[in-house]
N, C-alpha and C positions, 0 to 999 in steps of 0.2 A: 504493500500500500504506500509507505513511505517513498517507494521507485517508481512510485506509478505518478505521484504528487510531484515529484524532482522533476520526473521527463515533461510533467505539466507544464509549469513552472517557465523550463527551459522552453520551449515551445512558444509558450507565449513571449516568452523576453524576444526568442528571434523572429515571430511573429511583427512584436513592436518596433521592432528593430528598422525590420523593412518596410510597414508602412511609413515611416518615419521618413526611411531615405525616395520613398516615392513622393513625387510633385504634384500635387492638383491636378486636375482636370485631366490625368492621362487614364486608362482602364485599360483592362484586357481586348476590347475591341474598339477604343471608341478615344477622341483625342479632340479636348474640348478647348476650342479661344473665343473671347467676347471679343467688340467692338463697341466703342460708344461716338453715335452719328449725332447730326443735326437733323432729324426726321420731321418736322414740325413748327421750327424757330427761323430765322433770317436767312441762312443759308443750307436751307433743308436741301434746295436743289445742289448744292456739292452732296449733303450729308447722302441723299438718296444713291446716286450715283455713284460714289465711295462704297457702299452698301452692296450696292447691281456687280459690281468689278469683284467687288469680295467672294459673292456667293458664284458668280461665274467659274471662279479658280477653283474655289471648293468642290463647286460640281464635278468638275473638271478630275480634281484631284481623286475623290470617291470613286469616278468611272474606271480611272486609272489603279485600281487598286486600294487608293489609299495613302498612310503612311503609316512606314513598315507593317501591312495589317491591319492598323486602324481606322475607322472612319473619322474625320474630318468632319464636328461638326461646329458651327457658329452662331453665336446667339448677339444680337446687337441690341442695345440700348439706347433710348432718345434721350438727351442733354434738351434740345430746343434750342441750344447755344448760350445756355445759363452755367454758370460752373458751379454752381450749386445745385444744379440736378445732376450734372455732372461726376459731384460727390456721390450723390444716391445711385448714380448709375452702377459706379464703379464699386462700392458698396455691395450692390446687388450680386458684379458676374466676380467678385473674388469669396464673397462671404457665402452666398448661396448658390449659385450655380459654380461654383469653384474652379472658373474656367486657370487653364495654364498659361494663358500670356493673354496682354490686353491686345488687340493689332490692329493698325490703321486709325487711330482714336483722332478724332478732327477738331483743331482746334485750340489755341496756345492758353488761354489762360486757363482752359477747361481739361486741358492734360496738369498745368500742373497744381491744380486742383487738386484732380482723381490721383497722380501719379503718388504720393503719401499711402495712400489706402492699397496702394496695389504693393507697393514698396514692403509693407508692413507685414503681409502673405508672403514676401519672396517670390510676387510675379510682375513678367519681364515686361515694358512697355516699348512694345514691337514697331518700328516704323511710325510712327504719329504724322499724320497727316497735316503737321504745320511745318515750317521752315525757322521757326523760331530756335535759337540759339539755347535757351533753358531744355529743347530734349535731349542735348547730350553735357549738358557745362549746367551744374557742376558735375566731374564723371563720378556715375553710379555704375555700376557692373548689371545691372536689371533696365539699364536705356538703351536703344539703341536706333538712330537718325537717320534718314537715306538723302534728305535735300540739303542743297547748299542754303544757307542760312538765308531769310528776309536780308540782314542786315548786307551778307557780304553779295546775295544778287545784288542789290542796289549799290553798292560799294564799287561792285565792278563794271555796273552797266552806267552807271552816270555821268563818269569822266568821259566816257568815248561817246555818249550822245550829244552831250552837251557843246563837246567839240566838234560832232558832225553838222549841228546845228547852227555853230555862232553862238547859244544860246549865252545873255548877259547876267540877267535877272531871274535868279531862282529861285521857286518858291514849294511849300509843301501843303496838303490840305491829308492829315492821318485820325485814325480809329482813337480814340483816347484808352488806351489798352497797352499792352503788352508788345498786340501783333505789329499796332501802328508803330508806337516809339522803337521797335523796331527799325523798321522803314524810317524814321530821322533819324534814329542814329547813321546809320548807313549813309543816308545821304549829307548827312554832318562830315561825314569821314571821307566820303568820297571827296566833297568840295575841298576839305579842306586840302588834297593831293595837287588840286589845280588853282590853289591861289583864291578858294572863291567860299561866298557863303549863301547862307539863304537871305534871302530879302522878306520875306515873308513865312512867316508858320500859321498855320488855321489846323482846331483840331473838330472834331464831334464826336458827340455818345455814340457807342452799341446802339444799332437798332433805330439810327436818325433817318428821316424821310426827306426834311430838307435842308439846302447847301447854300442857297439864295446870298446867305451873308457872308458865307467863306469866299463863294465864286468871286462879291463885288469887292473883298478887302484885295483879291490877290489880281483882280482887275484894277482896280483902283493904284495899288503897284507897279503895274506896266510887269506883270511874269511875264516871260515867255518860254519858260520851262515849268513843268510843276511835277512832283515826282507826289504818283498816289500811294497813300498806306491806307487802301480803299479795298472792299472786295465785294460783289455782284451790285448790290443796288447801289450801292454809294457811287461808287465806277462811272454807272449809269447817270447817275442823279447830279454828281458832279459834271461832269463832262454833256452833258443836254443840259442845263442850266448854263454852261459855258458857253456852249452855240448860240443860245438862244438871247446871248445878250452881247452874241457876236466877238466873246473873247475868245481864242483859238492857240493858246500857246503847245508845244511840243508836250504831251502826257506820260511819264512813266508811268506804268503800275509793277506788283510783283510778279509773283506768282501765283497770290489772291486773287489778284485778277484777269490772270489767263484761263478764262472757258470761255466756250462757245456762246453760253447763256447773256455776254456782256452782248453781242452783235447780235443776237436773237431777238433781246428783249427791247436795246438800246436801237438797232436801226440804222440806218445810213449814219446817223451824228458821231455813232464809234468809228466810224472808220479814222485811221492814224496813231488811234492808240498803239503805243508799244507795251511789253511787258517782259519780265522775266521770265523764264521758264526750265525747267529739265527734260519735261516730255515730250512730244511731240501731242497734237490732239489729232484724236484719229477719224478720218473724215471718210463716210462709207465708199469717196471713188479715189481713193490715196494710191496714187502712180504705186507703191510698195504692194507688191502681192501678199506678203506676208499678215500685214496691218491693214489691208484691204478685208481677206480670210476674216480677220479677227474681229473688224467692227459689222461684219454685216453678221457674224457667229451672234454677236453680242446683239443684234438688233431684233434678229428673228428671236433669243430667248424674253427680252424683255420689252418687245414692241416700241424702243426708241431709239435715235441713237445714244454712242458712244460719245464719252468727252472725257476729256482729262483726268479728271477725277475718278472715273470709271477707270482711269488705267493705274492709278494712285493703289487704288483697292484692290486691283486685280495683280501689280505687283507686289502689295504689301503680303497679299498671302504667298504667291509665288516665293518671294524671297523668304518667308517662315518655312515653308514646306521642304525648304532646298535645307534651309540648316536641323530641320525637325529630322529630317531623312537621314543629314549625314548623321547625327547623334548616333544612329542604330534602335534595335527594338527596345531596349532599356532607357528610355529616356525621361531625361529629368532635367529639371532646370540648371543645375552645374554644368551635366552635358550639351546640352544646348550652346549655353555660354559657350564652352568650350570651343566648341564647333565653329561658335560665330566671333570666336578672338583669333580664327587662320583663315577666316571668309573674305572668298575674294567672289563677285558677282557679274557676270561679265556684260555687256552692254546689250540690249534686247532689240526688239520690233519695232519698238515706240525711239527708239534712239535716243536711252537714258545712259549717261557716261556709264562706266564701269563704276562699281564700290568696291571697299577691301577695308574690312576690319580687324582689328587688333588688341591686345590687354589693355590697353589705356585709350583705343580709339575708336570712339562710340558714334563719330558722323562718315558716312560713307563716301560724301562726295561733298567736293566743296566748288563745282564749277556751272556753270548756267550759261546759257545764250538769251538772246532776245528773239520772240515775233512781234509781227505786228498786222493791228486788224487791215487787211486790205482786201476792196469791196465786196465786204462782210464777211471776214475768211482769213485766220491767224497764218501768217506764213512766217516762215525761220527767215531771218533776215541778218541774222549774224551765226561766227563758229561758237564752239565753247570757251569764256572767256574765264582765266585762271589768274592768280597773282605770279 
């Protein structure tokens, strides 16, 4: 009796042992990641999209087997773009559906919100769908970044506009947040490369409808550069209040506001806008056969097309699945790690640079080009621009 209690005993210790060294969300059949979107709030139309791209891969991924054996499943939570549902969000897919990594989470103040909550489980914040500088700084071993930063797109696309321009008078209209001071800082730092400053700053709330008084101070200035920390309606709303009052200077935006959605909604008056970008957006008659395949793949599943953001989501799982895989069938979040500190990712369809990650280096890429809307229709108009 007393050997029958020992080998209890021992049983359960190694029992506890190994649930211990297992990670959330992974099972004998099944391998679970959240996301948390804009479903409902100001930029539902990325958040949506983001969403479409995700479960596309997923599907994709299932057909194919899986990982190592697993199903691939995803469960996405709406923010609205509050970072305090955002909390709740993250809340929900670490504490009760216990998913194993957050990926693709949209949105800078609202990652690092959630990112505490997820940190505190030991799950990893996969790709975040903002360009913001805080998803890899300060380095966390549980972050990890694929875009070149708001800060250093702007940084590097506004010396060489500005100069292709003549531009004298610079000015900025940003997001009173995070995202936006982003985008001044950058454009602080850029100017500051060529001798030059801002002439004007204009900011507004989250969630502002209108620009009337920003457009007339940086009119009233004589800009003829304005570099946006704007993203879908603002974009719009700035830049058609600009026309409309006959002001017309050269526009940067980021990569907030590079989609389709700015010329869909906005109309002949975006055209000229330029922007940052990494991806390509993939337009269902794209001379590329490959990215051709891909968006009309994507169109028949979801009855719309593709954009950017759709390819956001569809590389964020892409790029999980490829370090999930290497792990092997044992995987855990150490593993992972592991995998993703010799990842190197090599440039795709969409013609996103190459990434390569390391022990201390949590952003993949640090380089971006520019398009620009021309009539009604984002073209690449520069290479990849680097320090």
């Amino acid at each position: 009796m007393k050997i029958s209690i020992a080998a209890s005993a021992i049983a359960l210790a190694i029992g506890a042992s190994g649930a211990a060294a297992q990670s959330q969300g992974v099972s004998k059949n099944e391998l679970l990641i959240g996301s948390i979107q804009d479903l409902s709030g100001p930029i539902a139309g990325f958040g949506k999209q983001v969403r479409s791209g995700m479960l596309l891969r997923v599907e994709e991924v299932n057909e194919q087997g899986g990982v190592n054996g697993r199903k691939l499943r995803l469960v996405v939570e709406d923010s609205a773009y509050d970072p305090r549902r955002a909390v709740l969000a993250a809340q929900k897919l670490v504490n009760q559906d216990k998913v194993f990594a957050v990926v693709g989470h949209i949105g800078t103040a609202h990652n690092m919100a959630a990112m505490p909550v997820q940190f505190e489980k030991n799950v990893i914040n996969f790709f975040p769908v903002t360009a913001a500088r805080e998803m890899y700084e300060p380095f966390h071993r549980l972050k990890y970044s694929f875009a070149a930063t708001y800060y250093d797109q702007i940084r590097l696309a506004t010396p060489k506009l500005v100069k292709e321009k003549g531009a004298k008078t610079i000015c900025t209209i940003y997001q009173d947040d995070e995202f936006g001071l982003e985008v001044l800082r950058g454009a602080e730092a850029a100017l500051k490369t060529i001798g030059m400053q801002l002439t004007e700053k204009t900011t507004y709330k989250r969630n502002a409808t209108e620009f009337s008084s920003q457009v007339a101070r940086m009119k009233a200035a004589n800009c003829d550069f304005v570099v946006l920390g704007t993203l879908i309606r603002e974009t719009i709303g700035v830049i058609g209040e600009s026309r409309k009052t006959g002001f017309n200077p050269t526009f940067l935006g980021s990569a907030g506001a590079y989609t389709d959605l700015i010329h869909k909604l906005g109309g002949k008056a975006m055209d000229g806008l330029y922007a940052t970008m990494t991806v390509q957006h993939p337009y269902l008659d794209e001379a590329s056969q490959p990215l051709r395949f891909w968006a009309n793949k994507y169109k028949t599943k979801f009855n719309e097309d593709p954009t950017v953001f759709s390819v956001y989501g569809y590389n964020a799982v892409d790029s999980f699945v490829r370090a999930a895989s290497a792990a092997g069938p044992n995987l855990t979040t150490d593993s992972f790690i592991k995998v993703m500190d010799s990842m190197t990712i090599p440039s795709d369809i969409f013609g996103s640079p190459p990434m390569s990650f390391g022990p201390k280096k949590r952003l993949g890429n640090t380089a971006a080009r520019l398009s620009q809307i021309q009539d009604g229709r984002w073209k690449v108009v520069s290479d990849y621009m680097k320090d």
